[in-house]
C-alpha positions as CSV (number, residue, x, y, z in Angstrom):
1,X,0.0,0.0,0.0
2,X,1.8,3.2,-1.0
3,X,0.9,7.2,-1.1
4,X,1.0,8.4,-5.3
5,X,0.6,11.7,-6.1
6,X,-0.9,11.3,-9.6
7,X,0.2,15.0,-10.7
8,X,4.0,14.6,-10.2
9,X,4.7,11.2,-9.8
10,X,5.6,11.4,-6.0
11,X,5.1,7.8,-4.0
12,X,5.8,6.3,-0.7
13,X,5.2,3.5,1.8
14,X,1.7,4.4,3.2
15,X,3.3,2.0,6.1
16,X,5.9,3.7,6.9
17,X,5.5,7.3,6.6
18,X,2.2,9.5,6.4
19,X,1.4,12.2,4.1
20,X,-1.7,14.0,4.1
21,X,-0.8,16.1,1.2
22,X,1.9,15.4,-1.8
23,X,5.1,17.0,-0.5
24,X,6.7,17.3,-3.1
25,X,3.7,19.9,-5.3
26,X,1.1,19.9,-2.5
27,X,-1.7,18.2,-4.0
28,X,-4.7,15.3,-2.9
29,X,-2.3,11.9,-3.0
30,X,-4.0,9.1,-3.6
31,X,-3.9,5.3,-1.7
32,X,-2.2,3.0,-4.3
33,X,-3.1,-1.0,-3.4
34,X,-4.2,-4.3,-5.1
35,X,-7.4,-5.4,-4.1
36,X,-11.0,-6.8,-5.9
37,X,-14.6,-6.1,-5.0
38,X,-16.1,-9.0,-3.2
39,X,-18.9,-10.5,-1.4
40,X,-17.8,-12.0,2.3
41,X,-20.7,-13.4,4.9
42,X,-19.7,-10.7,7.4
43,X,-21.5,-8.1,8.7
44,X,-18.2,-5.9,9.4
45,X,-18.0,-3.8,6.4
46,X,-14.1,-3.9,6.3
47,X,-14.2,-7.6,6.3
48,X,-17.6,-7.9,4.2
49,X,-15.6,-6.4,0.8
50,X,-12.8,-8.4,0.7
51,X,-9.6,-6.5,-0.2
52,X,-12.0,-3.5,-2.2
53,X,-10.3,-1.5,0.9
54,X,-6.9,-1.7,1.8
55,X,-7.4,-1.7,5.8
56,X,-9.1,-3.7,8.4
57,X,-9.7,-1.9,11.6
58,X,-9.3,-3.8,14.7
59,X,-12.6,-2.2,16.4
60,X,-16.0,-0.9,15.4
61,X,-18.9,0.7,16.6
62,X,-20.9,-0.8,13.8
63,X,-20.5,2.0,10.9
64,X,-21.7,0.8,7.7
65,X,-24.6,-0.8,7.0
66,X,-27.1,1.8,7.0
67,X,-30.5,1.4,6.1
68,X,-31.7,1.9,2.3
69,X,-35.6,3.0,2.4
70,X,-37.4,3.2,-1.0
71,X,-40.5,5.5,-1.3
72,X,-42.2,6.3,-4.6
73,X,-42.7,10.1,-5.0
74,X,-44.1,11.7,-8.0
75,X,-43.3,9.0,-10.5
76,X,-39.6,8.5,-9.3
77,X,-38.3,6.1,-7.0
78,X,-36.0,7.9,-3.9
79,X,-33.6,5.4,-2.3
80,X,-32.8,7.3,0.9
81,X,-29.7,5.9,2.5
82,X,-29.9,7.0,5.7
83,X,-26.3,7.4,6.6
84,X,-27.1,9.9,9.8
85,X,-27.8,6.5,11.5
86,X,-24.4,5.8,11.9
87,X,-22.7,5.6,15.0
88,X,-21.6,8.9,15.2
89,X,-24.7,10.4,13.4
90,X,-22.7,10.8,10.2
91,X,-21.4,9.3,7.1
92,X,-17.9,10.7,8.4
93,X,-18.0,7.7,10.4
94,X,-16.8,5.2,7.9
95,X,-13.7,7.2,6.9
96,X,-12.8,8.1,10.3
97,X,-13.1,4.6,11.3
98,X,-10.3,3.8,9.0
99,X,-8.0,7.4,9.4
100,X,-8.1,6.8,13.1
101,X,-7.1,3.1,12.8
102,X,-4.4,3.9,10.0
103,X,-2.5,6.9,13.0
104,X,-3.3,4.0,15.1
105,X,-1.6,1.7,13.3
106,X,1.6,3.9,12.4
107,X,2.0,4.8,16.0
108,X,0.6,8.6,16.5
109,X,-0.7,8.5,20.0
110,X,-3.1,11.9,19.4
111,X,-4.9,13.4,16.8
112,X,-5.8,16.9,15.9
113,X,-8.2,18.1,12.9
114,X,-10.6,21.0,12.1
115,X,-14.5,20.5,11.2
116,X,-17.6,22.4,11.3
117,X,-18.8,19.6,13.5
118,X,-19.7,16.0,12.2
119,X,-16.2,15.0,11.4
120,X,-15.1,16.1,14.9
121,X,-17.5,14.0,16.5
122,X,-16.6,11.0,14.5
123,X,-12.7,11.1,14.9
124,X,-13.4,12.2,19.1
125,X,-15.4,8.6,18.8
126,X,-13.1,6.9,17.0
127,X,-9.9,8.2,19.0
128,X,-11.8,7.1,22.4
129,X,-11.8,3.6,20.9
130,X,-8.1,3.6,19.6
131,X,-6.9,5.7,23.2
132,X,-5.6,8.8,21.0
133,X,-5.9,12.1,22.3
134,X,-7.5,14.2,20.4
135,X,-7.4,17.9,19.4
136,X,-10.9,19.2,17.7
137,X,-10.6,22.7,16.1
138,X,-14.1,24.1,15.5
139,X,-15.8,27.9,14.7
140,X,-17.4,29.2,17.2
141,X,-20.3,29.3,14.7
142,X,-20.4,25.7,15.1
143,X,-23.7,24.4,16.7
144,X,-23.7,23.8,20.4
145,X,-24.9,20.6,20.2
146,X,-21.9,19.2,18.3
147,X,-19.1,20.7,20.5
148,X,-20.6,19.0,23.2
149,X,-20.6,15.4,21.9
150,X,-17.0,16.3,20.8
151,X,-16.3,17.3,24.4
152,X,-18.7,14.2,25.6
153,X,-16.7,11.7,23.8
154,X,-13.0,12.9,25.6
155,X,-11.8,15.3,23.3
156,X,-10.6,18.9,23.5
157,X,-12.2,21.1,21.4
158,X,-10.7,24.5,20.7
159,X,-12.7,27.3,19.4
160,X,-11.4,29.9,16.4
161,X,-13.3,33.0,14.9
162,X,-14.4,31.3,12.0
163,X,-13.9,27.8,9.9
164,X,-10.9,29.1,7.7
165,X,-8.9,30.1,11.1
166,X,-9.7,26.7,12.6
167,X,-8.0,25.4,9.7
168,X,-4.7,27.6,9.6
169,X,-4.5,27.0,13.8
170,X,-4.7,23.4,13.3
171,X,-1.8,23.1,10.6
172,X,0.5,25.0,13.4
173,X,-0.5,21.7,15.3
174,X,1.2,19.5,12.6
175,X,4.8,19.7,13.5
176,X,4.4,18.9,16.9
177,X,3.8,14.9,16.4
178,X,-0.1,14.9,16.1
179,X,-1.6,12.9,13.3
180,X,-3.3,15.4,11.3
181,X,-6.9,13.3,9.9
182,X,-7.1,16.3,7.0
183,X,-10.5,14.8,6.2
184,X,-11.1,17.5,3.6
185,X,-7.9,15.8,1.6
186,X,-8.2,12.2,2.6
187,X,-8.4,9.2,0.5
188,X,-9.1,7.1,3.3
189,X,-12.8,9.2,3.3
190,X,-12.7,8.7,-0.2
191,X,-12.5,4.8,0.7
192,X,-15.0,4.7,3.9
193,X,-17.4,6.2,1.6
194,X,-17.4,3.5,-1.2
195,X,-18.7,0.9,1.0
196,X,-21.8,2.8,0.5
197,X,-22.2,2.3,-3.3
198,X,-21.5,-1.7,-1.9
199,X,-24.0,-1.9,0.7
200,X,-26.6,0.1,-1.9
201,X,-25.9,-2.0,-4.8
202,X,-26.6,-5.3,-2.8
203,X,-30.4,-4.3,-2.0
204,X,-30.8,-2.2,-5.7
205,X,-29.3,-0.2,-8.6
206,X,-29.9,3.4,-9.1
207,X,-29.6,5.2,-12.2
208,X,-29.3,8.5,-10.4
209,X,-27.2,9.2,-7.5
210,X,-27.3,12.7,-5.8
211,X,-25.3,13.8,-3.0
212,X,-24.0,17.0,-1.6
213,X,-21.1,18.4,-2.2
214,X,-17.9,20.2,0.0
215,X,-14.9,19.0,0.2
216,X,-16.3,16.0,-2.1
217,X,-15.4,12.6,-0.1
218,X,-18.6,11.4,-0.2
219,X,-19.3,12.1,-3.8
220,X,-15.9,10.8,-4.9
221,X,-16.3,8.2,-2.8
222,X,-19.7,7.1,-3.9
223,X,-17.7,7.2,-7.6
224,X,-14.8,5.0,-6.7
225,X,-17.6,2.6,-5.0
226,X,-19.8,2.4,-8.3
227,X,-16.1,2.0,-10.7
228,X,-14.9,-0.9,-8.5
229,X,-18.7,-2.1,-9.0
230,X,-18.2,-2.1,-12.5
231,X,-14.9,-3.4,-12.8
232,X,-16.3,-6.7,-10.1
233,X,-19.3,-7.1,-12.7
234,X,-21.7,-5.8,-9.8
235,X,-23.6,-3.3,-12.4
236,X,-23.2,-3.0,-16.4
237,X,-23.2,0.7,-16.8
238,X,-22.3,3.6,-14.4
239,X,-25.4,5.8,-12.4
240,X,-25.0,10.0,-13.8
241,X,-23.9,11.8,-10.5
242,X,-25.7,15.0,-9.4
243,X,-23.6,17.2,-6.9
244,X,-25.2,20.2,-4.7
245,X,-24.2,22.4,-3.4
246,X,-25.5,26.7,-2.2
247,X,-25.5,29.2,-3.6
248,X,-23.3,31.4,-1.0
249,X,-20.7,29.0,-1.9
250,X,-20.3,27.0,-5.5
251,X,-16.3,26.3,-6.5
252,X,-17.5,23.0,-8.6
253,X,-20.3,24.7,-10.2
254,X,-17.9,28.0,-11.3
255,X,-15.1,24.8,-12.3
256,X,-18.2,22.8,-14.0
257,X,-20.0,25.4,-15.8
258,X,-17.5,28.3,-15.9
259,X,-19.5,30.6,-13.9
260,X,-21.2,31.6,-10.7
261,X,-24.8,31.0,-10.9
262,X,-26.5,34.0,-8.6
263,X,-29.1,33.4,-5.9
264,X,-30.4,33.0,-2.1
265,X,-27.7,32.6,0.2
266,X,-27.6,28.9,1.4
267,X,-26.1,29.2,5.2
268,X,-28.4,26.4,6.4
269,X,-26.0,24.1,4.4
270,X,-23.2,25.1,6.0
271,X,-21.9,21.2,6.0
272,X,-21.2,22.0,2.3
273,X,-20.1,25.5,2.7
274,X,-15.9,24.8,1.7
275,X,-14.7,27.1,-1.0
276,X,-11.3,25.3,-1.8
277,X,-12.2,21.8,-2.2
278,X,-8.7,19.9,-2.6
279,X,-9.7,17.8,-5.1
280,X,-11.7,20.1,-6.9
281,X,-10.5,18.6,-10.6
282,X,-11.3,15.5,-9.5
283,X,-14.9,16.6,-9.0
284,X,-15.3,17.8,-12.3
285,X,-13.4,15.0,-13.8
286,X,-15.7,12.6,-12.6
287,X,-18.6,15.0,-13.6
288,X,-17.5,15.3,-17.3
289,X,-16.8,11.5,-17.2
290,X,-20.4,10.3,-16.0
291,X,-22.1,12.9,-17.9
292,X,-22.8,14.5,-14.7
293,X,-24.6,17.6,-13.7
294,X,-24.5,20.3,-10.6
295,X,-27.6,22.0,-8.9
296,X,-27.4,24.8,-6.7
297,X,-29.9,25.2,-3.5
298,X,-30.6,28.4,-1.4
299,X,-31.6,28.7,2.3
300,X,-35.9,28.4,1.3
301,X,-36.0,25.4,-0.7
302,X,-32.9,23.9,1.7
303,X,-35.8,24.1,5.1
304,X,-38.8,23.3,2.9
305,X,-36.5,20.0,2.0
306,X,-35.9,19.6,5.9
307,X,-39.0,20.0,6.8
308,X,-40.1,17.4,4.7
309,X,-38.1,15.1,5.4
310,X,-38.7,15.0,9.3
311,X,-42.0,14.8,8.1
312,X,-41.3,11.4,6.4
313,X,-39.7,10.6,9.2
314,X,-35.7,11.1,8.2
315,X,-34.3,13.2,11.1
316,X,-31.5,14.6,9.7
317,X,-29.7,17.9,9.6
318,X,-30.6,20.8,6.8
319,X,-26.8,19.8,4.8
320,X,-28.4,16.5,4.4
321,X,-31.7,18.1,3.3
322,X,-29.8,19.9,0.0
323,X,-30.0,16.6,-2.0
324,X,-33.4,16.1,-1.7
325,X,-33.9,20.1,-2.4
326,X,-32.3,19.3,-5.3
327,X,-34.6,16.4,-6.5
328,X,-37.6,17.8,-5.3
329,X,-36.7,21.2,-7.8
330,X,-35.9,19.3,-10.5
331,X,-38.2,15.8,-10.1
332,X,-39.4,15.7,-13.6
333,X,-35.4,15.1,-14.7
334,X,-35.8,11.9,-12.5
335,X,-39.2,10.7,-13.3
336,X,-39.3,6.6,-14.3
337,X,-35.9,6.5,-12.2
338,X,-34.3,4.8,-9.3
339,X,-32.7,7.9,-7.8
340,X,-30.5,7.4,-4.9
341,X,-30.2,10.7,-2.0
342,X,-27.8,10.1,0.6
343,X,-28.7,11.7,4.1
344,X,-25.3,12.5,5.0
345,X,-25.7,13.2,8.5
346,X,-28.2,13.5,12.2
347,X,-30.9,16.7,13.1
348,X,-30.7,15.4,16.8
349,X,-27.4,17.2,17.2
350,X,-28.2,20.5,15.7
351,X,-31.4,20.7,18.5
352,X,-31.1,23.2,21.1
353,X,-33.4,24.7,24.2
């Protein structure tokens, strides 16, 4: 298993050394390995896909395996994956399951990273398992809910003026020894999130998938999961992939379409508020390549969505809502088709009062 920088070339013994960025240009590396698809009788997700991911992590809190709910709405069918059931009450979950394991493994003893809030709750839980400090860096905009579970599950969370700052405090952090998780650049989220193309394809086959977009994990993630598919003889053509993302902030739209579209602001999806995705050409690659499109959402259709879906009985926070804002705009686009929304991540933790 080695780091590859597929821009310059650079590679190293993922083993042996960690990068969470090419050092030798700076950009996304990638996780080089040889491993097939499979289908194993387990319900451990790491051992269920036989050598499809690269790591096995020695504990688990049961990420994965999240239930798929169909409804039909309007002539199209909506499989929800409802991926704010996972232990942490994210999707983060299943990458952080496997970044935490991998510091684990390569002997860090803490952990620092920054997050608006799910991803911090997922490595605090993960690091509790594993016996790593760990070092949360979160905007004080950040809902209160989520700083407590951070704070619940052992770790130190330390507050900056806004989410950019959090980010520049915590790279001060990365000399000193700490294993920096860097989800926003990770291919190990990249990986966690393919198991759910896996776990989707085993109950049905979508020809849509629509998921929201910020750093992009989860929707490169969910691309590498449906490839592999292919390439095991799972499926016989690839799903089109519709990103969201809001309005206030839209880097893959501008790359995608060469300009920004105007329109509401879209605060409430501050989960996909990041304006320098790493692997922002990757996006767009994968867009192109799966004739691909991008919707934008503002802050009216983003609480209608939410509202909506607590209604149905998905309790999830307004990010999550954004996909299904998207569908519900555009449903004639859909109609006849098995459309899959992820619903990335838990309402309970945004409640307050």
């Amino acid at each position: 298993m080695h780091w590859k920088c597929p821009y310059c070339g650079f590679e190293a013994d993922a083993l042996k050394e960690y990068y969470w960025k090419c050092p030798r240009c700076g950009k996304p590396l990638v996780l080089s390995y040889t491993g097939k698809l499979g289908r194993q009788g387990s319900r451990n997700i790491w051992e269920r896909y036989g050598d499809a991911v690269p790591l096995k992590p020695e504990k688990t809190r049961g990420e994965g395996n999240t239930p798929l709910v169909s409804e039909k709405m309007d002539g199209v069918t909506v499989l929800f994956k409802l991926e704010y059931l996972n232990p942490g009450g994210s999707f983060k979950d299943r990458g952080s399951s496997l970044a935490v394991y991998y510091a684990y493994k390569t002997g860090f003893r803490s952990v620092v990273e920054d997050t608006s809030g799910n991803t911090g709750i997922s490595v605090a839980l993960y690091s509790r398992l594993y016996g790593l400090n760990a070092r949360i860096y979160m905007p004080r905009t950040a809902p209160e809910g989520k700083k407590k579970a951070v704070r619940m599950l052992g770790a130190q969370v330390v507050e900056a003026p806004s989410r950019g700052e959090a980010a520049e405090m915590v790279l001060r952090e990365t000399g000193g020894g700490a294993f920096y998780v860097a989800h926003t650049w990770s291919y190990l989220y990249i990986l966690g999130a393919s198991t759910i193309a896996w776990e989707v394809l085993e109950e049905d086959t979508p020809d849509y998938v629509i998921a929201p977009v910020g750093s992009g994990g989860l929707f490169l993630g969910l691309v590498k999961g449906f490839e592999k598919a292919l390439e095991a003889g799972w499926i016989t053509k690839m799903p089109r992939f519709i990103a969201v993302q809001g309005y206030s902030t839209q880097p893959v739209h501008k790359a995608f379409k060469g300009v920004e579209q105007p329109g509401e602001e879209s605060t409430l999806a501050d989960g996909i508020m990041v304006p320098n995705p790493p692997r922002l050409e990757e996006i767009v690659e994968a867009l192109r390549r799966y004739q691909g499109d991008i919707l934008l959402v503002g802050n009216t259709e983003v609480e209608k969505a939410w509202r909506e879906l607590w209604e149905l009985g998905f309790l999830v926070e307004p990010t999550s809502a954004a996909a299904y804002a998207a569908l519900s705009r555009s449903k004639n686009q859909f109609t006849g088709r098995k459309t899959l929304v992820v619903l990335t991540g838990s309402g309970l933790k945004t409640l307050t009062g």
